[in-house]
DODO-294615 format. One record per residue (C-alpha): residue number from 1; chain; x, y, z. Coordinates in Angstrom, 1 decimal, padded with zeros to 4 digits. Last residue first. Example, Ala and Ser with C-alpha at 12.3 -4.5 7.8 and 13.67 -1.06 7.14 Angstrom:
BEGIN
   i ch      x      y      z
   2  A  013.7 -001.1  007.1
   1  A  012.3 -004.5  007.8
end
This chain:
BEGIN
   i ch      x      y      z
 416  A  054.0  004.7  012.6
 415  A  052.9  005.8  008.6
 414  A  050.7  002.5  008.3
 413  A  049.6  001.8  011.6
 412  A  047.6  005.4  011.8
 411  A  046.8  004.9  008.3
 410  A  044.8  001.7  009.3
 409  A  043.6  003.4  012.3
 408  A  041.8  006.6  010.2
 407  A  040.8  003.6  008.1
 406  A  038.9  002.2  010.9
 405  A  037.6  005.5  011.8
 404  A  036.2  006.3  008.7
 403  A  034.4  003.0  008.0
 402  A  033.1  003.3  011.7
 401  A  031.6  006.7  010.8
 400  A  030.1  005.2  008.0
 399  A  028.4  002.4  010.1
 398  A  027.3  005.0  012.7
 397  A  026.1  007.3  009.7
 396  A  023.8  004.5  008.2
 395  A  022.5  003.3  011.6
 394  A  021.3  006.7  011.9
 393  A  019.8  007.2  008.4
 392  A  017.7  004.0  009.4
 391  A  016.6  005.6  012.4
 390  A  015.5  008.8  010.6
 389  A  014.0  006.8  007.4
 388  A  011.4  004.9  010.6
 387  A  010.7  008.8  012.0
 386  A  007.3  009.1  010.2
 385  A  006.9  005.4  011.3
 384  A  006.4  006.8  014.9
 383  A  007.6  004.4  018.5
 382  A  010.8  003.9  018.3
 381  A  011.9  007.2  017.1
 380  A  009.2  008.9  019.2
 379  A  010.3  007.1  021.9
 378  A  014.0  007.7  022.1
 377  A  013.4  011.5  021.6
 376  A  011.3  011.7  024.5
 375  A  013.4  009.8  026.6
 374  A  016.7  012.3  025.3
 373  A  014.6  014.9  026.3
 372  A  013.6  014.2  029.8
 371  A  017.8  013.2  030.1
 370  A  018.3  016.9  029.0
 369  A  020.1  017.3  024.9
 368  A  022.4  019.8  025.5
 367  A  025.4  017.5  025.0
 366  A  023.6  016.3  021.8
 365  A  023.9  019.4  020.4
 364  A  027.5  020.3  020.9
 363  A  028.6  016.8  019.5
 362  A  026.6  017.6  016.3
 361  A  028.5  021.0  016.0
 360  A  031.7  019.3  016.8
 359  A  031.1  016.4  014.0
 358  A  030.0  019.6  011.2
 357  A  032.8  021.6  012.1
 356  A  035.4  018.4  012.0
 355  A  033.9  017.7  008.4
 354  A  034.5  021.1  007.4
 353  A  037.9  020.9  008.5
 352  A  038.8  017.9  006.8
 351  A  037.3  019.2  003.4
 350  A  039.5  022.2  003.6
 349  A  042.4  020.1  004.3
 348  A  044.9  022.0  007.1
 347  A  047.8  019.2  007.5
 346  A  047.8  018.6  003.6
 345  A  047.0  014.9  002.7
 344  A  049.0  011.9  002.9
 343  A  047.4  009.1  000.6
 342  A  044.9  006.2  001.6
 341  A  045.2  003.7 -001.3
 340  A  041.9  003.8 -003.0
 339  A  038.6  002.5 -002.0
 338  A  036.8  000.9 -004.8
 337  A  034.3  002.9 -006.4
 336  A  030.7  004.1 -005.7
 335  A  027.9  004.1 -008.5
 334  A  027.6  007.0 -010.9
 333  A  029.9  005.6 -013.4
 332  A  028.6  002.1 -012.6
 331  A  031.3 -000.5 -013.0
 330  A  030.2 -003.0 -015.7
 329  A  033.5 -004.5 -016.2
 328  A  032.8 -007.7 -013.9
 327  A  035.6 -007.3 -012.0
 326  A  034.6 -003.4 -011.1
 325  A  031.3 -004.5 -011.3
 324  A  031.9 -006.9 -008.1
 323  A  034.2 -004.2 -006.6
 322  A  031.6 -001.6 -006.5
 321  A  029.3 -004.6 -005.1
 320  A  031.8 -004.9 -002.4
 319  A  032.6 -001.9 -001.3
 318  A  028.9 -000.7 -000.6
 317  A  028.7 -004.1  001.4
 316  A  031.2 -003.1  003.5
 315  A  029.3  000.0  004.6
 314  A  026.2 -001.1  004.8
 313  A  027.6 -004.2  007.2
 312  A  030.0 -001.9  009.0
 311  A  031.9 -004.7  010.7
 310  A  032.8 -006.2  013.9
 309  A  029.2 -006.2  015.4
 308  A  029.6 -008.1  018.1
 307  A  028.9 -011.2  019.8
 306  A  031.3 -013.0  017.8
 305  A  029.4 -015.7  016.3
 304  A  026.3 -013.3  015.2
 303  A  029.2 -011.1  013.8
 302  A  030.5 -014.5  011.9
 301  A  026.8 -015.1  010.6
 300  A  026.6 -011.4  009.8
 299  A  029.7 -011.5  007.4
 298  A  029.3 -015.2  005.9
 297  A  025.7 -013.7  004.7
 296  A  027.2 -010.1  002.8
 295  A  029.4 -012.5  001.1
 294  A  026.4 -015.2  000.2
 293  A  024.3 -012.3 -000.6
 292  A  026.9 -010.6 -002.7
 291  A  027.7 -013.7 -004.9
 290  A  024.4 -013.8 -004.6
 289  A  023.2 -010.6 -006.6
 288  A  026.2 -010.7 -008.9
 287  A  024.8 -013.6 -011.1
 286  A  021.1 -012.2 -010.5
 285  A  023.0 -009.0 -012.4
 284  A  019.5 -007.5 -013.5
 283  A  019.5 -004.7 -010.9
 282  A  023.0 -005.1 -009.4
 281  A  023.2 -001.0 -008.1
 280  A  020.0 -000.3 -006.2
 279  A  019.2 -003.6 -004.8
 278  A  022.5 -004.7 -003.7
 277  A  023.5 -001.2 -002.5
 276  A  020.3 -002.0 -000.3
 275  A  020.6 -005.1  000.9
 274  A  022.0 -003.5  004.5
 273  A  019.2 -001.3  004.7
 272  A  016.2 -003.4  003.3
 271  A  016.7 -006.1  006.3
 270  A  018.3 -009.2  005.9
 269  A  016.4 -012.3  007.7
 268  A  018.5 -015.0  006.4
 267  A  015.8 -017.1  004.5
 266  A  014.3 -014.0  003.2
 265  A  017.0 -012.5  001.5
 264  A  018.5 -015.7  000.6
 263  A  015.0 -016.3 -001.4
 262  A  014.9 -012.8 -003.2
 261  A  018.4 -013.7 -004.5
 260  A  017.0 -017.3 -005.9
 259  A  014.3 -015.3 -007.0
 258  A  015.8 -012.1 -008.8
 257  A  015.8 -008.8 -007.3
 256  A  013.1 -006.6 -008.8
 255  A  011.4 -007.4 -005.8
 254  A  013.7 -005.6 -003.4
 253  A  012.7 -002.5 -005.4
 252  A  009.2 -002.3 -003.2
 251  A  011.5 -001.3 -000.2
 250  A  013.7  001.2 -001.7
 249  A  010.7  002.9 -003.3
 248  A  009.0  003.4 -000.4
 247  A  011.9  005.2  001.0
 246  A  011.7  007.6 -001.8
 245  A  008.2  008.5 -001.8
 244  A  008.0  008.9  001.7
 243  A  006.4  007.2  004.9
 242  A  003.2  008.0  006.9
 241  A  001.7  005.1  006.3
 240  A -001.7  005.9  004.8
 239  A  000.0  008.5  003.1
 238  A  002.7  005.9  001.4
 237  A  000.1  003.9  000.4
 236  A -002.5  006.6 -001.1
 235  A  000.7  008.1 -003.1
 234  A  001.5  004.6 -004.0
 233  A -001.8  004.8 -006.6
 232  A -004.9  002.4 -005.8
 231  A -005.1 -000.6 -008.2
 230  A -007.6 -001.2 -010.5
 229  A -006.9  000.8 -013.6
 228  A -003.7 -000.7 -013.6
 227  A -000.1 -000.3 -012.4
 226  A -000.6  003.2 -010.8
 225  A  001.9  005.9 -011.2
 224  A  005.0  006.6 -009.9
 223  A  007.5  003.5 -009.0
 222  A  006.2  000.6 -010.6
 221  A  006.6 -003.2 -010.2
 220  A  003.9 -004.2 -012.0
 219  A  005.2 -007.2 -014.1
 218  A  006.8 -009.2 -010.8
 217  A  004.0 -008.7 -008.2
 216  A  002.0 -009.0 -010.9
 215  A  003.3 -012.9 -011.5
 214  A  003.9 -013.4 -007.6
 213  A  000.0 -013.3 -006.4
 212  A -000.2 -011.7 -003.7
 211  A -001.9 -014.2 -000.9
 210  A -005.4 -013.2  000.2
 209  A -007.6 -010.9  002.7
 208  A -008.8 -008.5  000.1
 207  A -008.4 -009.9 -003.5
 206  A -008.6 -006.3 -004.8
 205  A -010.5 -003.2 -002.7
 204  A -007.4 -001.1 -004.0
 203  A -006.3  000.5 -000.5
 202  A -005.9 -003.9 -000.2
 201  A -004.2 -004.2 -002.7
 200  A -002.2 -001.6 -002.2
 199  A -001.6 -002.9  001.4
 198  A -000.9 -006.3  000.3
 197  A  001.6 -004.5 -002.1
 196  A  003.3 -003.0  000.9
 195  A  003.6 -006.2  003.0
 194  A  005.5 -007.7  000.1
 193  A  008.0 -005.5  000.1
 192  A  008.4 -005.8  004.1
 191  A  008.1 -009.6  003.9
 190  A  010.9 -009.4  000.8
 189  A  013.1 -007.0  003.2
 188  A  012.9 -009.3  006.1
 187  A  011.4 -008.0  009.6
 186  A  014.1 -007.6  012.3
 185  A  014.0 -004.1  013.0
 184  A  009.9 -004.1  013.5
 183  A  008.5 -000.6  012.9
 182  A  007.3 -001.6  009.3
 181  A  005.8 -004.8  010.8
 180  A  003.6 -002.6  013.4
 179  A  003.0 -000.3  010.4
 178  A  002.1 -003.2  008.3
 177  A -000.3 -004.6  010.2
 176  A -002.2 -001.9  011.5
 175  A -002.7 -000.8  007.9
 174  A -004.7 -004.2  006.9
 173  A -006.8 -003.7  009.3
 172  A -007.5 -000.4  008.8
 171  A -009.0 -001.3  005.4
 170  A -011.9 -003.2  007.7
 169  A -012.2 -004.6  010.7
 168  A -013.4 -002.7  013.7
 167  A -010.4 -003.1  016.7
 166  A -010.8 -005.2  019.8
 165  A -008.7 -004.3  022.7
 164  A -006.1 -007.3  024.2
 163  A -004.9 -008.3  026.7
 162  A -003.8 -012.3  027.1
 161  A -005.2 -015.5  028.8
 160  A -003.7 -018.9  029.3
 159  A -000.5 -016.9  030.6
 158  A -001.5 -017.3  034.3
 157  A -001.1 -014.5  036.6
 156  A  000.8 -013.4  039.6
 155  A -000.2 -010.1  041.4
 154  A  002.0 -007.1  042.9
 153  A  002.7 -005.7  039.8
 152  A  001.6 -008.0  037.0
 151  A  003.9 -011.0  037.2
 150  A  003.1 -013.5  034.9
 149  A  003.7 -017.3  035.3
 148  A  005.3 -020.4  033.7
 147  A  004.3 -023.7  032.7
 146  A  006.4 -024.4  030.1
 145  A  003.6 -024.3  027.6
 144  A  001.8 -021.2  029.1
 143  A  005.0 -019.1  029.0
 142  A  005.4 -020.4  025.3
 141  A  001.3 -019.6  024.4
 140  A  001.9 -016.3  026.1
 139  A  005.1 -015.6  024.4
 138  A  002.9 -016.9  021.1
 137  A  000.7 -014.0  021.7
 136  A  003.5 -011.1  022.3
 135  A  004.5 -012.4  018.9
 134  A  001.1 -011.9  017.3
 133  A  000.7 -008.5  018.4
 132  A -001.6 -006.5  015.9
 131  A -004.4 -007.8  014.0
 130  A -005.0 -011.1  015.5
 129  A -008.1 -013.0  014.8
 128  A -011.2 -013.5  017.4
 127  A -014.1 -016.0  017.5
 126  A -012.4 -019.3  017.7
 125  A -014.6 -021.8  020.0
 124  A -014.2 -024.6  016.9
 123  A -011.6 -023.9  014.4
 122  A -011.8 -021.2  011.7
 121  A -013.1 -020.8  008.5
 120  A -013.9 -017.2  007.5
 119  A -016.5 -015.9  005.3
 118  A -018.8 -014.5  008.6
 117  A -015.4 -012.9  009.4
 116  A -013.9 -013.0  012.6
 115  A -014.1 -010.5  015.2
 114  A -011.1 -008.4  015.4
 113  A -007.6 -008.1  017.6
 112  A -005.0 -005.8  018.9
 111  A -002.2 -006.8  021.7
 110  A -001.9 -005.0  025.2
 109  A  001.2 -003.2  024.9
 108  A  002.8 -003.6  028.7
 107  A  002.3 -007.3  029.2
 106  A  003.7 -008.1  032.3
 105  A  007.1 -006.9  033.8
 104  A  008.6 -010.1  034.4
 103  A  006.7 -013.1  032.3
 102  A  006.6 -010.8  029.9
 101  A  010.3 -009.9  029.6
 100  A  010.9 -013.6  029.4
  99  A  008.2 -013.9  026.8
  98  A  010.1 -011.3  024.7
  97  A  013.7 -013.2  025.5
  96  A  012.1 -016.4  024.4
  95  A  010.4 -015.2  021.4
  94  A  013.5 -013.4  019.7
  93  A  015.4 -016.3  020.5
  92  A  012.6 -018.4  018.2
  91  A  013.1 -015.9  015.9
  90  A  016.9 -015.8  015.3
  89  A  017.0 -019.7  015.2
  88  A  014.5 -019.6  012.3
  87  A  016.5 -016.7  010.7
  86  A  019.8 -018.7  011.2
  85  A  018.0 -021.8  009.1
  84  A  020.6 -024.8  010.2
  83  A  017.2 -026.4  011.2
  82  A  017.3 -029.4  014.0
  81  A  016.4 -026.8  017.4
  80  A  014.3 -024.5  015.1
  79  A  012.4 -027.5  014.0
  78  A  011.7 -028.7  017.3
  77  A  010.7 -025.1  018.3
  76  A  008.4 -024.5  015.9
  75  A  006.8 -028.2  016.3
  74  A  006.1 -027.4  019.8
  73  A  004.8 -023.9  019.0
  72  A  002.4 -025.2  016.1
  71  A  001.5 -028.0  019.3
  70  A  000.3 -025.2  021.5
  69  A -001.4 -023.1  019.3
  68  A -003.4 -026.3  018.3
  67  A -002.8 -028.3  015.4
  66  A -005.0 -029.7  012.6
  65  A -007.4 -026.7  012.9
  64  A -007.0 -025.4  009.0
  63  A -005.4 -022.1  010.8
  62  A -003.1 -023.9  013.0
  61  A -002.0 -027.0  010.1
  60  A -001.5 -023.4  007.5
  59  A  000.6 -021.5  009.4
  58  A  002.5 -025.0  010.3
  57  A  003.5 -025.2  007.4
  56  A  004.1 -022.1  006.2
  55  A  006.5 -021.6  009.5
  54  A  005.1 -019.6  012.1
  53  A  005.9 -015.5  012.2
  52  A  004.2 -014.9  009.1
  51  A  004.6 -011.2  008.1
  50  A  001.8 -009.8  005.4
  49  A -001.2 -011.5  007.5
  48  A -003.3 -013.4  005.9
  47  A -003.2 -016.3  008.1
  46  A -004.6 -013.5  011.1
  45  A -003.4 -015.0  014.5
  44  A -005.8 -017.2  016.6
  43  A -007.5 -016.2  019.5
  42  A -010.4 -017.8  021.4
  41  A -008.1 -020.7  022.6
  40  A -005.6 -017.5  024.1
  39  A -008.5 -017.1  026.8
  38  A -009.6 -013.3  026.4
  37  A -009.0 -010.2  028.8
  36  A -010.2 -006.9  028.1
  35  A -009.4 -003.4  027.5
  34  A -012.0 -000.8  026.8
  33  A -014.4 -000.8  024.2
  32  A -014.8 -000.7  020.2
  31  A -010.8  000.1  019.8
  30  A -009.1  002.6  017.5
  29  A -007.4  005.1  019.7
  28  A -007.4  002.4  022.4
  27  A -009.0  002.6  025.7
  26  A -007.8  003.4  029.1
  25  A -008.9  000.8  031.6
  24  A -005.7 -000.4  032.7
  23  A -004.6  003.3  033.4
  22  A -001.7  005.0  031.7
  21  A  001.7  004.7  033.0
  20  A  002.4  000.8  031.7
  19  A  006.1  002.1  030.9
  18  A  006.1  002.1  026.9
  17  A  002.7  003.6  027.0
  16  A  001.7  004.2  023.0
  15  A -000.4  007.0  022.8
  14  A  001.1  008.3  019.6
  13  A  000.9  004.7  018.2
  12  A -002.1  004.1  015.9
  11  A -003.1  007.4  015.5
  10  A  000.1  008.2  014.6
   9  A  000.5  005.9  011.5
   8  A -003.0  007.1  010.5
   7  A -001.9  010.2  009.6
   6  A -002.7  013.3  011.7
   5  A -002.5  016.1  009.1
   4  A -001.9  019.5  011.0
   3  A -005.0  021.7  010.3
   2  A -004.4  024.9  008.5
   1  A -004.5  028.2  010.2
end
């Protein structure tokens, strides 16, 4: 019998304790030793890194030494308090309620970390550099700042010092970044683009440990083969991460959008899903690109002002780039097309009752579906970047079925 491929995706997180279950002591799939404690003034995070949390910067003050962890945070969060920046704001909310979790429950998911490089500058009494985790570290640096304590079960600590397990460096360095990132909901789709090609590059043995540059970013954008003699193929990528061809593709094709829609991208925090009839069906359109961004942006700003998620973003957005070609007269014959006038149909529609076979069917197997199973489930979708397409697909079908249902109502009204 053949041996089942372990890719390196679930290595990295198919022990993952979600609970704190497992013992203190138990040591990580890739770690030199078992779990230990370091002062957060040993630690800094990695300035390489393909997703910057701090602002560039202040990225660059903490690494160069001119700030500590504390004042970078300081300055984060006066900017985020003055910035009309929604992503900023996002983040810095994003901290607050992960600290607050911390500071109740402990750190469940110790974070990762390496030696530094003999090539490295870093400040004084720095010795280690995040790989993994670099959020739950600035929720200690935050809990630290206000002055606020820990609970770890029936013990109170101080945040000044933070788990971690130290990891060898090397190419898997690189790889633990981006699946964590990958698995992140709210990482941008130019960070997530971008993040692949640092892996390439990195697979490739080129420019380790620095900045892509934009200009080959922008000529190599290739979806089969290699893009030079020097460059690993995607096939290595997409194996290293346990993801496929096709939704590899999606992600590195957010750099064929052009700057100034690349830019809004990142700004606002969109994700590869909801861009994604953008991406596919206004390549070389820049005009049409953010007149859909700037739509697309009004929509989740007045969710994010609601509470709720009114809207099918994915969905909506669909709609509108068909209608932007349609205006435009470059309507794609293979693209979508505008939504019709809904029309009575027959009482018994063949393709109705398919549709009602296939919803009962699903219904019928998620009734079966035991609470142990439903856990297990949960986790391995949170937890495995084999599964990342599955979740997406998910949020795709929930956003469609709310499309059909709110024209189901509209019809409803219409023939009352």
């Amino acid at each position: 019998m053949a041996k089942k491929k372990t890719s390196l995706s679930q290595t990295l997180f198919g022990q993952i304790d979600p609970y704190g279950i497992a013992s203190e002591e138990t040591t990580s799939p890739t770690s030199e030793g078992p779990q230990r404690t370091f002062p957060l003034e040993e630690i800094r995070p990695d300035s390489s890194q393909p997703r910057q949390l701090l602002p560039s910067g202040l990225s660059e003050a903490l690494a160069a030494g001119q700030l500590t962890p504390a004042e970078a945070l300081r300055a984060w969060l006066k900017q985020a308090e003055v910035s009309e920046n929604t992503a900023l704001q996002r983040s810095i909310r994003e901290l607050r309620r992960l600290a607050a979790s911390i500071a109740q429950h402990g750190l469940i998911n110790p974070i990762t970390v390496r030696q530094a490089r003999v090539e490295e500058t870093l400040p004084p009494g720095v010795a280690y550099v995040i790989v993994t985790g670099e959020r739950r570290y600035w929720s200690h640096v935050l809990l630290s700042l206000e002055g606020r304590t820990i609970r770890e079960g029936v013990e109170v600590v101080e945040p000044g010092q933070i788990k971690a397990f130290v990891v060898q460096a090397g190419i898997s360095v690189r790889a633990h970044q981006l699946i964590e990132n990958l698995m992140r909901e709210d990482i941008n789709a130019v960070e997530k683009a971008r993040g692949l090609w640092a892996l390439r590059y990195e697979l490739s043995g080129v420019n380790h440990g620095s900045p892509l540059n934009e200009t080959i970013e922008r000529t190599q954008v290739n979806h089969s083969s290699p893009s030079g003699p020097a460059l690993a193929p995607w096939s290595q990528v997409e194996a290293v991460l346990d993801i496929s061809k096709r939704y590899r593709i999606f992600v590195t094709s957010v750099l064929e959008l052009g700057t100034e829609a690349q830019n809004l991208v990142a700004e606002h925090g969109l994700s590869e899903r909801v861009i994604r009839p953008i991406t596919q069906k206004l390549k070389g359109r820049p005009d049409l690109q953010i007149k859909a961004l700037q739509q697309l942006i009004r929509w989740r700003e007045a969710q994010e002002e609601d509470g709720e998620a009114s809207q099918p973003l994915v969905a909506s957005t669909e709609a509108l780039v068909a209608e932007l070609l349609h205006q435009a007269g470059a309507q794609d014959k293979t693209g979508p097309t505008p939504m019709r006038k809904l029309l009575p149909v027959a009482r018994r529609s063949p393709g109705a009752e398919q549709f009602r076979s296939k919803v009962q069917s699903a219904l019928r197997f998620l009734s079966k579906l035991e609470e142990p199973d439903l856990i297990d489930l949960t986790q391995n979708l949170a937890t495995t970047t084999h599964y990342a397409e599955v979740v997406e697909d998910l949020r795709d079908l929930r956003e469609r079925i709310d499309a059909i249902l709110d024209a189901v109502m509209i019809y409803s009204n219409q023939s009352k």
